[in-house]
C-alpha positions as CSV (number, residue, x, y, z in Angstrom):
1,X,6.5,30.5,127.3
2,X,7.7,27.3,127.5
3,X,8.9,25.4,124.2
4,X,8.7,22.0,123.4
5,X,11.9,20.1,123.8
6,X,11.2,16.7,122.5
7,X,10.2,16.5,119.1
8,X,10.1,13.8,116.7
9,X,12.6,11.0,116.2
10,X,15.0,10.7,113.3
11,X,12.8,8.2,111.7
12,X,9.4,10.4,112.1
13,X,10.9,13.3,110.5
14,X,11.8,12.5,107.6
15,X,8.7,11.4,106.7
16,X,7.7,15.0,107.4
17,X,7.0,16.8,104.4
18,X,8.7,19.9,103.8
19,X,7.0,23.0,104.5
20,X,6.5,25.4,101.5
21,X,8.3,28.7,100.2
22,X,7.1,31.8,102.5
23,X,5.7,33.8,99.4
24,X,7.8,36.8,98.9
25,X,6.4,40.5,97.3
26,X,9.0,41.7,94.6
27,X,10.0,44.8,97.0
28,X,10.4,42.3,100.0
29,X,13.1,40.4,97.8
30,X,14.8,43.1,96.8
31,X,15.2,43.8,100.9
32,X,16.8,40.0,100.8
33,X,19.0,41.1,98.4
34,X,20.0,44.3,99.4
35,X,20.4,41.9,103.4
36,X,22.7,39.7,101.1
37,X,24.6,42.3,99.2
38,X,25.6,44.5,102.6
39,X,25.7,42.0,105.6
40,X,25.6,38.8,103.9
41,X,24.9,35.7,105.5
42,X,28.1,33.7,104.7
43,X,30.4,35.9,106.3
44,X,28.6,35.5,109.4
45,X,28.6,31.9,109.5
46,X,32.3,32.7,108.9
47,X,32.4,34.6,112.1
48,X,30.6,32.3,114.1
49,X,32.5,29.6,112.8
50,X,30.6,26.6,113.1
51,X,28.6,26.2,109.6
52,X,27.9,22.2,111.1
53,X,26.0,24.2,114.2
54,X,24.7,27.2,112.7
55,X,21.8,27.9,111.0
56,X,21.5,30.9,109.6
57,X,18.5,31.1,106.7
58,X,16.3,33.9,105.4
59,X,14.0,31.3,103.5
60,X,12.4,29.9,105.3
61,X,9.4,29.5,107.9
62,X,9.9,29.6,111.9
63,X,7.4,27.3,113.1
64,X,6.4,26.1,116.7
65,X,5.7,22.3,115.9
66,X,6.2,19.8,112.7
67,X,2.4,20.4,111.9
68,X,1.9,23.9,112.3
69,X,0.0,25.4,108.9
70,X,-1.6,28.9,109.7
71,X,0.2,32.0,111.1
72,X,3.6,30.7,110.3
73,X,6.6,34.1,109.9
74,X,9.5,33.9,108.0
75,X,12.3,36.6,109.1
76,X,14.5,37.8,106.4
77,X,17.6,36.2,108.4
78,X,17.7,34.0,111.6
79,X,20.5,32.9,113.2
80,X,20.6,29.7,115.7
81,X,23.2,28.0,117.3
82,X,24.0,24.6,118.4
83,X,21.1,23.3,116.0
84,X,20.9,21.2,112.9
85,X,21.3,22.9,109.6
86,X,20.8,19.5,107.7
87,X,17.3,19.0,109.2
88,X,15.9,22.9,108.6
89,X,17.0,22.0,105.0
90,X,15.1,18.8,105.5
91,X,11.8,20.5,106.8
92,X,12.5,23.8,104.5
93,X,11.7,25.4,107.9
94,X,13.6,26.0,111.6
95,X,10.7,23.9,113.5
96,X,11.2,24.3,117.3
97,X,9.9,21.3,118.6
98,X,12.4,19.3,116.4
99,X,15.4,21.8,116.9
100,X,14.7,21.5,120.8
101,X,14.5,25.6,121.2
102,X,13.7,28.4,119.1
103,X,16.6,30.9,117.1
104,X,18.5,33.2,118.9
105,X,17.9,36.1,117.0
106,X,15.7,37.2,113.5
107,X,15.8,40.1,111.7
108,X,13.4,42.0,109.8
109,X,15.0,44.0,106.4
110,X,12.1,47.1,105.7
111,X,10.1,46.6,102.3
112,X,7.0,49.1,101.2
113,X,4.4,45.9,101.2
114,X,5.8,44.4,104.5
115,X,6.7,47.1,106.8
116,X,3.5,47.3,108.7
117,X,3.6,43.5,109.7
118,X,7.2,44.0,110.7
119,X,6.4,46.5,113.2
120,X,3.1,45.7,114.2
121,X,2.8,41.7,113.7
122,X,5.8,40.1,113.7
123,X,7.4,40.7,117.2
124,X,4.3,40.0,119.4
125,X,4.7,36.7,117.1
126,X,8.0,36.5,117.8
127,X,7.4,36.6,121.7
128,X,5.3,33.4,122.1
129,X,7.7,31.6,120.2
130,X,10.5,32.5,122.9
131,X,13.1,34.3,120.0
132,X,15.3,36.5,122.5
133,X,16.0,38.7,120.1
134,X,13.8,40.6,117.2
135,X,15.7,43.1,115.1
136,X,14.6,45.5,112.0
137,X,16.8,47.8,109.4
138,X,15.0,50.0,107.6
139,X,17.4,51.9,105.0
140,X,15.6,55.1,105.1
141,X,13.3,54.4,107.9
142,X,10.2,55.1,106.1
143,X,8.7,51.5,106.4
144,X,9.3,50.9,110.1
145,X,9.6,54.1,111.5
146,X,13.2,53.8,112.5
147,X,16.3,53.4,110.8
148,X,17.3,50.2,113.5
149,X,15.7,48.7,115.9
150,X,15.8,45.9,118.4
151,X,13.8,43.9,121.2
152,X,14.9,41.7,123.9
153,X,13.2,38.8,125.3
154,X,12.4,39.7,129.6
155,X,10.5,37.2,131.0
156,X,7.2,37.0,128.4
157,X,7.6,40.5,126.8
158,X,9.9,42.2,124.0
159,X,11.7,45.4,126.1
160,X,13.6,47.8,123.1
161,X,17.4,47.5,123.6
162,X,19.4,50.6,123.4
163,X,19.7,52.2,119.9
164,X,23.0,54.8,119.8
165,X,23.5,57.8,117.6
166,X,26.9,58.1,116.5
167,X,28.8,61.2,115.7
168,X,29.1,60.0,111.9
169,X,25.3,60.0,111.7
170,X,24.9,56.5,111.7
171,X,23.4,54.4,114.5
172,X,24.4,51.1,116.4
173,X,23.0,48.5,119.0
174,X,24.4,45.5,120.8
175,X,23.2,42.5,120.2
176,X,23.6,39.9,123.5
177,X,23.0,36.7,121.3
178,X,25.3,37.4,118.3
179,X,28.0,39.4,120.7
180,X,27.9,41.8,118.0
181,X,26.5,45.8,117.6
182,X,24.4,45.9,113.8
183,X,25.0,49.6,112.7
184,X,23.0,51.6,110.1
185,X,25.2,53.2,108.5
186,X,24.6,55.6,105.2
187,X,21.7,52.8,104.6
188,X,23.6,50.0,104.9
189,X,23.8,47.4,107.6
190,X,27.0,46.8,108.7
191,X,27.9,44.0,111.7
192,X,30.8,45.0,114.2
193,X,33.2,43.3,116.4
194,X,33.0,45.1,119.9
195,X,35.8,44.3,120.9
196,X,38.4,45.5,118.0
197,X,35.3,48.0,116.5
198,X,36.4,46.5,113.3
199,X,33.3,44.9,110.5
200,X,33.2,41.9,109.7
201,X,34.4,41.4,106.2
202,X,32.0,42.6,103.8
203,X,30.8,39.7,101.0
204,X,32.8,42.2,98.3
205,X,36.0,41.5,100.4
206,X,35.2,38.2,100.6
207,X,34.4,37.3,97.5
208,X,37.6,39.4,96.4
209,X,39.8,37.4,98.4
210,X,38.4,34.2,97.3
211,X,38.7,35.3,93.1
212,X,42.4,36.3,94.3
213,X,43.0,32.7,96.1
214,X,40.9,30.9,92.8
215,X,43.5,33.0,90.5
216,X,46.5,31.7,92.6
217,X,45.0,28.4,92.4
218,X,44.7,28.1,88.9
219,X,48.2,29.8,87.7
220,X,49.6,27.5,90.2
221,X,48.0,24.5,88.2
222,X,48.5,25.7,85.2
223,X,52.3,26.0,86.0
224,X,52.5,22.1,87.0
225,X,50.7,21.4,84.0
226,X,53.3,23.4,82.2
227,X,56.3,21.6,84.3
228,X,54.6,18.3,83.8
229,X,54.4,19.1,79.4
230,X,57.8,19.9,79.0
231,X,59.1,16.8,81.1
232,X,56.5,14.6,78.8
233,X,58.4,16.5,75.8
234,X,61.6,15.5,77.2
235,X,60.7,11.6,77.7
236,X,59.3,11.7,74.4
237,X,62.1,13.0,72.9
238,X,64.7,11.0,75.2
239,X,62.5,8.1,74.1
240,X,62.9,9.2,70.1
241,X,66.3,9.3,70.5
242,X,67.0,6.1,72.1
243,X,64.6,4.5,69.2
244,X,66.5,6.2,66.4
245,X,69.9,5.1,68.2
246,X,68.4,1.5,68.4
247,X,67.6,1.1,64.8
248,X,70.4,2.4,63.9
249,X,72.6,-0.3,66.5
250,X,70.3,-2.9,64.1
251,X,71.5,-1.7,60.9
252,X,75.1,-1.6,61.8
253,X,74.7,-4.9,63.6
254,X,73.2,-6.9,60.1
């Protein structure tokens, strides 16, 4: 398939209106959170490093043209680089045509209400608009049928890539577009580095280190707010001094 490259100008897009909120079940959102809790889109952008290049949404639609309306999908994360994260805000949606080439990779999170159209829908979908990679987590792989699984993009057809059992019981592919392998592991999706084997920092590590570097920050304020009280508390009393000295110079003087 061939995607549109040249898409509206600056001026013609914003007067786009913004596509709406994919509607989301309550057991599809719990998925998102349970996505957000254990993978956790901000530390990816950390690792990829390039939030101004990046977009990485799981709101959102995935749609071929500015005016598409009917048969639109919205993956529970995609991830695109060298693209404009202002203008998916913009549109609420990653619109090809205006991007200039569709996301590298989506990802499907299992939920009771969705799991068929995951499977069944979604990655045929995903083919005609060009995505090279379609990925699913299931945490007990009763909704999709497998605990992980992924697709690659030959030619105009989704082959499966290579899913690993490892001797822990959990399972791991590679993922060409992210340089990554996602792992199911204990019902969790984890993201590793191949090259050290080492996850990425989890959100709770993140989000610990950050509280620790806030805490730093604010007893380091508070202790120049401290400094800076007792040298007003000096001048004031220097200041006192020199006042009381003064009148009293006067006194003597008449």
């Amino acid at each position: 398939m061939s995607i549109t490259t040249i898409g509206p100008n600056e001026a013609e897009t914003a007067l786009l209106a913004p596509f709406p909120d994919p509607p989301r079940h309550p057991d599809e959102m719990n998925s998102i959170r349970h996505l957000a809790k254990t993978s956790g889109a901000h530390h990816l952008t950390e690792h990829f490093g390039d939030s101004d290049t990046t977009v990485m949404d799981g709101t959102v639609y995935v749609s071929p043209d500015s005016r598409a309306s009917k048969g639109l999908r919205a993956p529970d994360i995609l991830i695109a680089f060298d693209a404009n994260p202002e203008a998916c805000a913009r549109r609420n949606a990653y619109v090809i045509a205006e991007q200039g080439k569709p996301p590298e990779f989506v990802l499907e999170v299992a939920s009771r209400s969705t799991g068929h159209i995951d499977v069944q829908d979604k990655p045929a979908d995903y083919v005609v608009l060009g995505i090279p990679e379609s990925w699913r987590f299931d945490e007990t792989g009763e909704s999709h049928g497998a605990r992980l699984a992924g697709d690659r993009l030959v030619g105009d057809r989704y082959e499966p890539i290579p899913i690993t059992d490892l001797p822990d019981g959990g399972l791991e592919g590679y993922s060409e577009v992210l340089g990554l392998n996602l792992r199911w592991e204990e019902g969790q999706l984890t993201w590793y580095d191949p090259e050290t084997d080492m996850a990425i920092m989890s959100l709770v590590e993140m989000q610990r280190i950050v509280e620790e570097e806030r805490q730093a920050r604010l007893a380091a304020e508070h202790r120049v707010g401290t400094e800076r009280q007792a040298r007003l508390e000096a001048e004031r009393i220097l200041e006192e001094r020199i006042r009381q000295l003064e009148e009293k110079l006067g006194r003597s003087l008449s």
